[in-house]
C-alpha positions in Angstrom: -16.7 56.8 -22.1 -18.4 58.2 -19.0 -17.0 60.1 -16.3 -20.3 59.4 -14.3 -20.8 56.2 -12.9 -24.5 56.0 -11.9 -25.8 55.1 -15.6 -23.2 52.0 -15.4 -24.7 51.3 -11.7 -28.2 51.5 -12.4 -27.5 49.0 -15.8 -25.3 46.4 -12.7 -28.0 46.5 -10.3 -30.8 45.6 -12.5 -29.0 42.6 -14.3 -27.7 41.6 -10.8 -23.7 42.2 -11.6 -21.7 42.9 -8.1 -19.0 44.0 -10.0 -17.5 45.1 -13.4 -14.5 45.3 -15.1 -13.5 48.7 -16.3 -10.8 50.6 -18.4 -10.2 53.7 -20.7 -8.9 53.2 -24.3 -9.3 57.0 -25.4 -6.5 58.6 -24.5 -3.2 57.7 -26.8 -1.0 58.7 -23.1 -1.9 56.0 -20.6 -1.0 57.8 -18.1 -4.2 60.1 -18.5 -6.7 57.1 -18.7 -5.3 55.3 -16.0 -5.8 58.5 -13.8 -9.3 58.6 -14.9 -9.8 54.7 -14.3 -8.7 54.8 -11.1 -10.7 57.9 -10.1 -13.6 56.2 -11.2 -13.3 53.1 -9.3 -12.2 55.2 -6.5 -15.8 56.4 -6.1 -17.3 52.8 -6.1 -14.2 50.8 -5.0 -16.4 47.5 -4.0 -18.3 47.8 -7.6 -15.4 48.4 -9.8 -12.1 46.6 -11.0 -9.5 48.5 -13.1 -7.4 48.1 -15.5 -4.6 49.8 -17.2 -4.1 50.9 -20.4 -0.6 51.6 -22.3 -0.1 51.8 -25.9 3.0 50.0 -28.6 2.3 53.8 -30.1 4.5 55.5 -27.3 6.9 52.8 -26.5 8.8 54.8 -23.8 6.2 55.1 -21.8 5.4 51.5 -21.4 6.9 50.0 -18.1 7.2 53.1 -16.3 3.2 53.2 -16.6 2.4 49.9 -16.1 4.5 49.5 -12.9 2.3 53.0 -11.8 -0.9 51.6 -12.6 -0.6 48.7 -11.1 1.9 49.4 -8.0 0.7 53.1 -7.7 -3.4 53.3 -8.9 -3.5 49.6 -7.7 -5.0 48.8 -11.5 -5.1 44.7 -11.3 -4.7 44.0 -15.0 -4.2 45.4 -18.5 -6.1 45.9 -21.1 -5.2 46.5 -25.1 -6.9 47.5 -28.3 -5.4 47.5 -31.3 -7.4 48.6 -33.7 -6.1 52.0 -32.4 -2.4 51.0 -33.0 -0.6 50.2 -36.3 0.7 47.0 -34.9 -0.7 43.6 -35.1 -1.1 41.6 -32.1 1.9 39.1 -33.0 4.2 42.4 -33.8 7.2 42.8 -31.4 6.2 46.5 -30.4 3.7 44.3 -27.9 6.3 42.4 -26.2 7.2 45.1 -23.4 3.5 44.8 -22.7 3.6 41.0 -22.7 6.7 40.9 -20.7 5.2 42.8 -18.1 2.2 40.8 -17.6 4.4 38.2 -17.5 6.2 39.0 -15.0 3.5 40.1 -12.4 1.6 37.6 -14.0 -1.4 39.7 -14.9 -4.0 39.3 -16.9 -4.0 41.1 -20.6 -7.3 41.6 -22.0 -7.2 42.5 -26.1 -9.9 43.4 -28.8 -10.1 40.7 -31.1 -11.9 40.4 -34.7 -11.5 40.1 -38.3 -8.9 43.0 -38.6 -5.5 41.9 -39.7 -4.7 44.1 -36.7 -6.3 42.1 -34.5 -6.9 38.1 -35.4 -7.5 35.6 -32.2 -5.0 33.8 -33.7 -1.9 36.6 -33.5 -2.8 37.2 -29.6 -2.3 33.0 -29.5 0.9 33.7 -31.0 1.6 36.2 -27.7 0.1 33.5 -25.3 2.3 31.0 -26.7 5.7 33.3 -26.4 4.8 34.7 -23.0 3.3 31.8 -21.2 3.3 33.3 -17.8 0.5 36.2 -18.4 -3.1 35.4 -19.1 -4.6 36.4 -22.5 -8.5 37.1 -22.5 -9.4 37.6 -26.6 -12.5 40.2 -26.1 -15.1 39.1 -28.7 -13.8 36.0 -29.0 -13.0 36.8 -32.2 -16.7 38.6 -32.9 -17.3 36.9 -36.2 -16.8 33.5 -38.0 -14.1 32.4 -39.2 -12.7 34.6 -36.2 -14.9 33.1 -33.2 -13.6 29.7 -34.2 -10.4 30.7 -34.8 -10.2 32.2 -31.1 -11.7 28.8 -30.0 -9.0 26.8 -31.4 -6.5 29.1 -30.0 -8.1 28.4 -26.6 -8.0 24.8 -26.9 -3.8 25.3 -28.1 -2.6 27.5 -25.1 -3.6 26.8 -21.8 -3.0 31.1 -20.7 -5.9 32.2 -23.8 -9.3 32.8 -22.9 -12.4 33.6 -24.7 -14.8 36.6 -23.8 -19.0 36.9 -24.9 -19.6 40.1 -25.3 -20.2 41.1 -29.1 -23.0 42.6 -31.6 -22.3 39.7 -33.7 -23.9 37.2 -31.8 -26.6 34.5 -33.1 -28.2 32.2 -31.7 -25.9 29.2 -29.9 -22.4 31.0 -29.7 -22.1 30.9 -26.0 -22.5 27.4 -26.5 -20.2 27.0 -29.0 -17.5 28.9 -27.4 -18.3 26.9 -23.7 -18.2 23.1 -25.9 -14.9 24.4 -28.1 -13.2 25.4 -24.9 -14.5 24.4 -21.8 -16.4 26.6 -19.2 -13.9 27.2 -17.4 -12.1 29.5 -20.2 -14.9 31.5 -21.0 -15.9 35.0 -19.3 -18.8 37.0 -19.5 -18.3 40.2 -20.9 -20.6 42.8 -21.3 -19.1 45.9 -23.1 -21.3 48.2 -21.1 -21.6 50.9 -21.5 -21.9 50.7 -24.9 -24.3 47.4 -24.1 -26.6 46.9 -22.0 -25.3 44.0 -19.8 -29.1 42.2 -19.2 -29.1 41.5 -22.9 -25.5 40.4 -22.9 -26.2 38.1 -19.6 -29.4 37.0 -21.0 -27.5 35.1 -23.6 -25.9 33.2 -21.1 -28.6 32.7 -18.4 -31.0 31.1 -21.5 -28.0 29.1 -23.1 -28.4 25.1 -23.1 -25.5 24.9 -20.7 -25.2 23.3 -17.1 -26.1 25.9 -13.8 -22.7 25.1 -12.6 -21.2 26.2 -16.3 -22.8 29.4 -16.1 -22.0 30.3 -12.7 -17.9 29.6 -14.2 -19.1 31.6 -17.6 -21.0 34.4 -15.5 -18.3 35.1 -13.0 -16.1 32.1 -11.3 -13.6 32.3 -13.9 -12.8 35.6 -13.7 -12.7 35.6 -9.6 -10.0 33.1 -10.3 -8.1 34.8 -12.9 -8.6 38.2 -10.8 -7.9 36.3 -7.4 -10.9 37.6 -5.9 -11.7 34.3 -4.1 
């Protein structure tokens, strides 16, 4: 977590990324990380994207703190991670979450790995139930069987999309995940700051893929799902 943006600025401008994606998971009462989100995109507002974070683990809180993120901080989508829940992903304490999204038609970003917590294949169970929101599974699953788990949820439900960023990442995974699902449902990610992002963009720039799908991979795909065309 930083409260200081210039180490995530410095790590941008050297891998050339305009602009990144950017949350807080730390706090169990989303409406303390969403303040601190949007106070850090408030100081680089052309750099940074937010989004807002809410928790199954204080249920009440829920829609009153999405509809302030978003309405009020002007947060443009919601992110999840279970692995600091009890809940797995296709457990109904989501579903206020996913019916929110829904509804505004957001995008949901969600930790996904081996944890029963948090299988690619119970957030495909969300995308198929709430078909109006946009599922992102972060990792794409991080390790096999997982990452081809996540890519056969990807090819089932049109609203589930795969993210790159990982430690568990050999050679050829972008290109697996880019010929299991297409280019256009796969987003660069690159977990900064606890990455750097020129080794997680490396992967793509170097990967046997066409210049057209890594400008999709790298950052058309999520203009589109952001509507930042």
């Amino acid at each position: 977590m930083l409260d200081e943006p210039s180490p995530m600025l410095h790590a941008m401008d050297a891998a050339g990324v305009d602009r990144a994606c950017v949350f807080n998971i730390f706090h169990p009462d989303g409406r303390r990380a969403n303040d601190s989100t949007a106070a850090f995109v408030a100081r680089h507002p052309d750099r940074f994207i937010g989004f807002a974070y809410v928790s199954p683990m204080m249920p009440e809180t829920i829609e009153a703190e999405l509809t302030r993120a978003i309405d009020d901080l002007g947060l443009q989508a919601i992110k999840i991670y279970p692995p600091y829940t009890v809940f797995p992903l296709d457990h109904e304490a989501w579903h206020a979450i996913f019916a929110f999204a829904q509804e505004r038609g957001l995008v949901i970003l969600s930790h996904t790995d081996d944890g029963a917590l948090s299988e690619p294949r119970k957030l495909g169970t969300a995308a198929e139930r709430f078909p109006g929101a946009t599922f992102v599974s972060g990792h794409s699953g991080n390790i096999e069987p997982f990452r081809t788990q996540a890519i056969e949820m990807a090819r089932v439900h049109d609203n589930f999309y795969l993210e790159t960023c990982s430690t568990y990442r050999q050679p050829g995974v972008i290109e697996k995940l880019v010929a299991g699902a297409g280019s256009d449902r796969v987003l660069f990610g690159s977990d900064q700051p606890l990455m750097d992002p020129r080794t997680q963009l490396g992967k793509i720039i170097t990967a046997d893929l066409t210049d057209e799908e890594k400008r999709q991979v790298i950052g058309g795909n999520a203009r589109r799902l952001l509507g930042l065309d």
